[in-house]
N, C-alpha and C positions, 0 to 999 in steps of 0.2 A: 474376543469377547468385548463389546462395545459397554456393557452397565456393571455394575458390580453384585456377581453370583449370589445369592439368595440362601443364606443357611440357618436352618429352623434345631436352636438350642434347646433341646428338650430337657427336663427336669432340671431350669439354669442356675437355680439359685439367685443370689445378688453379683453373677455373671464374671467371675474372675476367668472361667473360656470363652464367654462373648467378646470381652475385652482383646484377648488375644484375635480370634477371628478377624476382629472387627482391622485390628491393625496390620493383618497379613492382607487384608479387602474386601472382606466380604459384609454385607449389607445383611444382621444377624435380627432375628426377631426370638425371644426366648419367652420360655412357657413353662411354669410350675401351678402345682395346687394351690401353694401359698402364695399370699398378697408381696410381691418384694420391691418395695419404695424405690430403693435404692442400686435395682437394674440398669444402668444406662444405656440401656437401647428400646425400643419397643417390644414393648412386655403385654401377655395377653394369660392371664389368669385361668388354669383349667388345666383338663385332669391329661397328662402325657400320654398315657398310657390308651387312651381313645383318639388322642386331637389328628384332625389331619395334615399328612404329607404333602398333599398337592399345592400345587406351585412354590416349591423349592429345589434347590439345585443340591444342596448339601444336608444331611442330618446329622447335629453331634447329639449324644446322649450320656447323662450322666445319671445312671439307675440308683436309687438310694443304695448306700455302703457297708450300711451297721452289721449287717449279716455276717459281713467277711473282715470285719474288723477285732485287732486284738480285744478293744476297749470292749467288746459284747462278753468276754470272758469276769468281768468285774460286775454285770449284770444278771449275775444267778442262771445263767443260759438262755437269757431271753432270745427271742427266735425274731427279727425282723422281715420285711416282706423280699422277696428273691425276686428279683424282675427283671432278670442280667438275662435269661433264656427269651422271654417273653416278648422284651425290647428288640432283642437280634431278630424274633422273627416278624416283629412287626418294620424294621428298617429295611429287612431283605426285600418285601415287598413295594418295597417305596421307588426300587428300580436306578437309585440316585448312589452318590458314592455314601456314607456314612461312617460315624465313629464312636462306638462307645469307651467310655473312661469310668475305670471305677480302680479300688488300691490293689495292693498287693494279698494274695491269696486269694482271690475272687475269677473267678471262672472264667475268664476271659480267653478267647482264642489266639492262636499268632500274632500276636500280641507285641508291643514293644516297650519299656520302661522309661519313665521320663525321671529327671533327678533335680533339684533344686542348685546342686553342685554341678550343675551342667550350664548352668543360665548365669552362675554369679550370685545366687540368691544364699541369706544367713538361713535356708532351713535344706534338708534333705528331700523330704517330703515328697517318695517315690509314687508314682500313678504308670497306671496299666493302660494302654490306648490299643484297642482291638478296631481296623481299619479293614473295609471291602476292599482298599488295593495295596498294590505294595508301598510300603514307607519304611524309610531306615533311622534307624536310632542313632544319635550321637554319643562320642565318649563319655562312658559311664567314670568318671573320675571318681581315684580312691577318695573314702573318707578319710580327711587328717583332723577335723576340728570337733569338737566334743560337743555334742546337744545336751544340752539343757529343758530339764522339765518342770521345773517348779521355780529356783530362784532367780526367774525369768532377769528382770532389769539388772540385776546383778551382773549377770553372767552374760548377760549383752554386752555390755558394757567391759565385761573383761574378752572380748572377742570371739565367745562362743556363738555357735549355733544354736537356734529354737525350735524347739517340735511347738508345730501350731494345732494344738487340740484344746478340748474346752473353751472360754472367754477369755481369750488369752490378751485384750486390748488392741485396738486399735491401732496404737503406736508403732507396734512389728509388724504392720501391712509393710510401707514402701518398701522395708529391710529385705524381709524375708518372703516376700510374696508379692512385688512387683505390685501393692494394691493401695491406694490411699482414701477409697469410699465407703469401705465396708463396717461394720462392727466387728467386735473381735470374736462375737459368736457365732457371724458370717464368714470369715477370715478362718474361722476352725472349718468349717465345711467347702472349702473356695478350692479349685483348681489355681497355678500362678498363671496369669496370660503370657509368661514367656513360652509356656507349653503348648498351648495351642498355637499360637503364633509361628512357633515353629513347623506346627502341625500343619496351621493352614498355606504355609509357604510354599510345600510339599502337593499337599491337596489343592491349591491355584493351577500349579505346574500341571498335575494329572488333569482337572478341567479342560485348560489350553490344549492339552495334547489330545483329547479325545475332539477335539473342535477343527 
């Protein structure tokens, strides 16, 4: 492969998987509903769930999470939109390899777990990656360090881990999530780029080999 693979970030966010992508190789263009300033890569405004596939080599997807998330249980059972089934069969069609990422207890197929304790990172902050071909997981290392959910600087500072939820600041991007551009209420919804990065190392490989 002479240029650099071509992979369209769907639902990107302010792009904490583009990031990763981008450092495994691949040349990432990403696309949410919302306006996000703070994408670093070319960004194109509009609805996922319609945009076109063609001319890309790769699809990731990141389908909204709230649904399958503990935090919807502290919301009186609000119902979020499901678009975990919807997304698989709009990538099946795409003929390309692709990857959805969403958390833990979310519908995901053959599936493999990614950990924040796997990369070096102050958070745990486990994600689901359901992949069209095969990909392996790395060691799941035990937890030994205690997270913290509210006396955040405190407990940073005495060498705990962080659970990044809510506007948890800025400050605990590079720490805990490999990010230093986000807000801390981008940084609560962000994948780490060591995740994908990992991912796309893997997904390079399978390209080159089908070539």
């Amino acid at each position: 492969m002479t240029s650099k693979p071509r992979l369209l970030d769907l639902y990107c966010g302010a792009g904490g998987a583009a990031m990763g992508y981008a450092r495994a190789g691949f040349e990432v263009v990403g696309v949410d509903i919302k306006p996000q300033p703070r994408y670093p890569f070319e960004f194109i405004q509009a609805d996922a769930t319609t945009f076109s596939l063609d001319g890309f080599d790769v699809v990731h997807a990141s389908p909204p999470c709230q649904e399958y998330t503990p935090l919807r249980a502290r919301q009186n059972g609000r119902h979020y939109p499901d678009l975990i089934a919807s997304t698989r069969e709009l990538l099946e069609l795409a003929k390309v390899p692709w990857v959805i990422e969403n958390v833990p207890n979310s519908p995901l197929r053959h599936y493999i777990t990614l950990c924040g304790n796997s990369f070096g990172l102050r958070t745990y902050r486990h994600r689901r990656f359901e992949t069209s071909w095969l990909m392996f997981q790395p060691e799941h290392r035990s937890h030994t360090v205690a997270t913290s959910t509210k006396k955040r600087r405190k407990d940073f500072d005495a060498g705990m881990n962080i659970s990044i939820t809510g506007d948890v600041g800025s400050w605990l991007g590079p720490a805990c999530m490999g990010i230093d551009w986000m807000t801390g209420n981008e940084l609560s919804q962000a994948i780490p780029p060591a995740y994908t990065e990992y991912i796309g190392k893997q997904l390079m490989a399978h390209l080159e080999a089908r070539h």
